[in-house]
GUKOLRO-959472 format. One record per residue (C-alpha): x, y, z; residue number from 1; residue in one letter. Coordinates in pm, 1 decimal, decimal comma, always signed. Each point is the difference from the previous one (the first is absolute). Layout:
% GUKOLRO-959472
> px;py;pz;num;residuo
> X;Y;Z;NUM;A
...
***
This chain:
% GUKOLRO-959472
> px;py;pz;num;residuo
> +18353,0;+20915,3;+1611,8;1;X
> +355,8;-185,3;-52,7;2;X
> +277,4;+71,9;+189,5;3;X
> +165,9;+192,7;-263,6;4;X
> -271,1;+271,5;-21,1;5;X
> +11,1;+12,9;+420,5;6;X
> +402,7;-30,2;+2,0;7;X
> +0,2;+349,1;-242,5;8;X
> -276,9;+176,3;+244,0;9;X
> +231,9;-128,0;+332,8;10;X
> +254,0;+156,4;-187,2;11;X
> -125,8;+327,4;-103,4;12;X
> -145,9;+48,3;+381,7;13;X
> +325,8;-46,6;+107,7;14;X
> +135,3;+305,8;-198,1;15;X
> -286,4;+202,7;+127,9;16;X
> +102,8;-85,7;+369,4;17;X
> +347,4;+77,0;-152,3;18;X
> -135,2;+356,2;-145,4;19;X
> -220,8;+54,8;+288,8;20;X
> +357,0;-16,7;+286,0;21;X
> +142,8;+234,9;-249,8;22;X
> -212,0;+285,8;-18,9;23;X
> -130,4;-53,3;+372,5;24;X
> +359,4;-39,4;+122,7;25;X
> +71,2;+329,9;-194,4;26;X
> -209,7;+192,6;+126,2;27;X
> +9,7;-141,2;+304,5;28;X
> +350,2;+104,0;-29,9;29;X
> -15,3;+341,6;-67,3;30;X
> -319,5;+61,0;+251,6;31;X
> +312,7;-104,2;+212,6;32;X
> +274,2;+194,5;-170,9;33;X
> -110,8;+303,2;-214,0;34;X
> -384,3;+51,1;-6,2;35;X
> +50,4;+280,0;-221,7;36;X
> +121,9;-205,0;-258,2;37;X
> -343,7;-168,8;-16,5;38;X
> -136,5;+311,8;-206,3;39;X
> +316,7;-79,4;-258,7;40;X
> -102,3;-2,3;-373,2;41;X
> +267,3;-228,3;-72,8;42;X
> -115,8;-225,1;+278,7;43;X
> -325,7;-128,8;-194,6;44;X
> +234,6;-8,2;-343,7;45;X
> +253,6;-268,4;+188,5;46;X
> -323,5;-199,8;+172,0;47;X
> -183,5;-28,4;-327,8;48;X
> +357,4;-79,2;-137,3;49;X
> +41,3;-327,3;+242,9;50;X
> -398,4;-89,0;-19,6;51;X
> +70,8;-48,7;-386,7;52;X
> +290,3;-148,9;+64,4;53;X
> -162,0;-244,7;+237,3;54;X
> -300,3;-19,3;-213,5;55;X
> +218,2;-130,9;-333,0;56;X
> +204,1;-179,5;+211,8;57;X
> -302,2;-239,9;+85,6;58;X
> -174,9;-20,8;-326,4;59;X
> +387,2;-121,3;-96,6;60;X
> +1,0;-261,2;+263,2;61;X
> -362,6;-103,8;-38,7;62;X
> +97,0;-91,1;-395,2;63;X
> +264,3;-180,7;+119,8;64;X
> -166,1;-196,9;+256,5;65;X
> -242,6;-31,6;-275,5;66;X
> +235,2;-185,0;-251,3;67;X
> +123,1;+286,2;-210,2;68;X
> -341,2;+97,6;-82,5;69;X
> -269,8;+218,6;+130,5;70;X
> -348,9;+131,8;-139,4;71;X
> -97,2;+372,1;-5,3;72;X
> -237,5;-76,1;+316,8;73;X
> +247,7;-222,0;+239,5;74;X
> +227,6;+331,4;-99,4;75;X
> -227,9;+249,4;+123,4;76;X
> -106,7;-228,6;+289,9;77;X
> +353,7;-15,7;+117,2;78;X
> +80,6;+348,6;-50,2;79;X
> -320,8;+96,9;+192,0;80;X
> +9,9;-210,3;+276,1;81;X
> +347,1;+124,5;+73,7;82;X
> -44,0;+349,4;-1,7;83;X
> -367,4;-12,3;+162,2;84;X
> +156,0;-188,5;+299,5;85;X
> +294,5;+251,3;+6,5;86;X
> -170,4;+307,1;-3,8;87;X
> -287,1;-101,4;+252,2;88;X
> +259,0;-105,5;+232,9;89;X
> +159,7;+364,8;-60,0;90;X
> -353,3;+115,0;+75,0;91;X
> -32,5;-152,6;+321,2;92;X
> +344,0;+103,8;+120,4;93;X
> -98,0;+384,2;-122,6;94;X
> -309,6;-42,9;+183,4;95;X
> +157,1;-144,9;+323,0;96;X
> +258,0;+259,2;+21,1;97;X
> -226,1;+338,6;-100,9;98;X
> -304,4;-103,5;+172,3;99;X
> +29,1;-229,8;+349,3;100;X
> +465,5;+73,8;+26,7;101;X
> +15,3;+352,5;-25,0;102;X
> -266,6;+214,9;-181,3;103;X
> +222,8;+319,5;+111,9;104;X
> +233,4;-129,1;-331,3;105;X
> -289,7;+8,5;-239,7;106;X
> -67,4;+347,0;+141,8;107;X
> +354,1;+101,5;-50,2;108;X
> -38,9;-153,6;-394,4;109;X
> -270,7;+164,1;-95,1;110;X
> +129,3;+346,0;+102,9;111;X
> +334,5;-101,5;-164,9;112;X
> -234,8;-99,4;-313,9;113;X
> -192,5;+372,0;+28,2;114;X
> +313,7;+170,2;-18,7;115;X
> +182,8;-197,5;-302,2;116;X
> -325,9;+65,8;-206,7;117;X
> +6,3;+385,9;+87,0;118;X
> +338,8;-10,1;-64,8;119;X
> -33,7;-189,0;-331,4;120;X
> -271,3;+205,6;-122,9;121;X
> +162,0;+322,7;+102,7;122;X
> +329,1;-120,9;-213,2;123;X
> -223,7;-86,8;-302,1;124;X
> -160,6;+316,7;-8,8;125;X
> -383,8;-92,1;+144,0;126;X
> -226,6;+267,5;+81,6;127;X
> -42,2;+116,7;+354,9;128;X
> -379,4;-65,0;-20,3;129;X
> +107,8;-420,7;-99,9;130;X
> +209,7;-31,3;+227,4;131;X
> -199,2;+114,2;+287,0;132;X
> -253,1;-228,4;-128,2;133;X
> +205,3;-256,7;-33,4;134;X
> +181,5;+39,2;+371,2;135;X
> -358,3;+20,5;+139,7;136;X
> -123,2;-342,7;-192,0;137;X
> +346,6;-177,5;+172,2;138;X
> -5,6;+175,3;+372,5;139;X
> -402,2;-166,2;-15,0;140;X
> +88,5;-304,1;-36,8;141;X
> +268,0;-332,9;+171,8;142;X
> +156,8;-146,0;-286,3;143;X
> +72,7;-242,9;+280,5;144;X
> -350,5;-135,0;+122,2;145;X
> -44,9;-367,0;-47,5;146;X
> -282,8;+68,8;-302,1;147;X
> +227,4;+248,6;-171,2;148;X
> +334,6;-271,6;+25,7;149;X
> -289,6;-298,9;-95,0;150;X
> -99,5;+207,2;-348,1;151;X
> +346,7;+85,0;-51,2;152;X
> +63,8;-404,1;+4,9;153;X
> -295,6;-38,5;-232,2;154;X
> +99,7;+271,7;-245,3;155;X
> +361,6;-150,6;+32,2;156;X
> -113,8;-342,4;-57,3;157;X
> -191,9;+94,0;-341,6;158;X
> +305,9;+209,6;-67,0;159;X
> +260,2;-270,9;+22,2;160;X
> -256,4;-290,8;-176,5;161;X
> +25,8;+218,4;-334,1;162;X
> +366,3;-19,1;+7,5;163;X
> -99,8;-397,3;+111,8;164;X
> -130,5;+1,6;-333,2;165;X
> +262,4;+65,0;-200,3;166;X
> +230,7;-221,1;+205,5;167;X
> -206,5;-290,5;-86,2;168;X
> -59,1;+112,4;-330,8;169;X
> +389,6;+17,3;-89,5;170;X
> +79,0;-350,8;+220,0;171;X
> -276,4;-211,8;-122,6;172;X
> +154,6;-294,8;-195,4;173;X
> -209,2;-296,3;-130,2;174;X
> +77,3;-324,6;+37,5;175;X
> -16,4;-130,3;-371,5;176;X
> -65,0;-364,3;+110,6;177;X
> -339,7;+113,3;+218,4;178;X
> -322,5;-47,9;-165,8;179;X
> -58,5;+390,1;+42,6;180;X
***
């Protein structure tokens, strides 16, 4: 491995420690501040916002650390280490706080969630019959547990690589003089 190809995978861990303060210091933050604004729709719009924004940000630096030029894989591989290393380090905090700080706020979240969804169902119209099903489906289970916040990372992960893809796919530029 030359130090090029280790120098662009320094670099994108760094933006995933980078990622990772954000969201953890965000919701560490608001845990703090304004739990209640934890169950925000807006709040996952502005983090997926700043991951992407992290995430393009690194591919951008890898290229240039790279000489201009970067292949659809050391694209991806940028991208992916960045927001893997982010959003496991958002895990961890989630977990720390919901699970061994204070379980009593994941409690509080997930009867804050209950009620937005019968509200939201109620203002879209939703038979009685779903949303009784649905409320009973939420109240029976912790959207907080440590399994439930380690598939969420998992199912974010894959979620995030397919918009990885097309990252790499629009940054990729070919270095005319390799033998490629």
């Amino acid at each position: 491995m030359d130090s090029t190809n280790i120098s662009f995978k320094k670099s994108a861990s760094n933006y995933g420690l980078i990622l990772g303060g954000i969201i953890a210091g965000i919701t560490a933050l608001l845990y703090a501040v304004s739990l209640e604004t934890l169950t925000k729709w807006w709040l996952g719009i502005i983090l997926f916002l700043v991951a992407m924004a992290i995430g393009i940000v690194s591919v951008a630096k890898s290229k240039s650390i790279l000489g201009g030029f970067i292949s659809f894989k050391e694209g991806f591989t940028s991208y992916f280490i960045t927001i893997a290393i982010g959003l496991f380090i958002a895990t961890i905090t989630g977990i720390l706080i919901f699970n061994l700080v204070d379980p009593g706020a994941a409690e509080y979240l997930q009867e804050r969630i209950v009620e937005i969804t019968r509200s939201m169902m109620e203002r879209f119209g939703a038979p009685e019959s779903d949303i009784d099903k649905a409320i009973a489906d939420l109240e029976g289970q912790n959207s907080y547990s440590v399994g439930k916040q380690l598939r969420g990372f998992i199912f974010q992960l894959a979620f995030y690589s397919v918009f990885g893809l097309l990252v790499a796919l629009i940054m990729k530029k070919k270095d005319p003089n390799s033998l490629d």
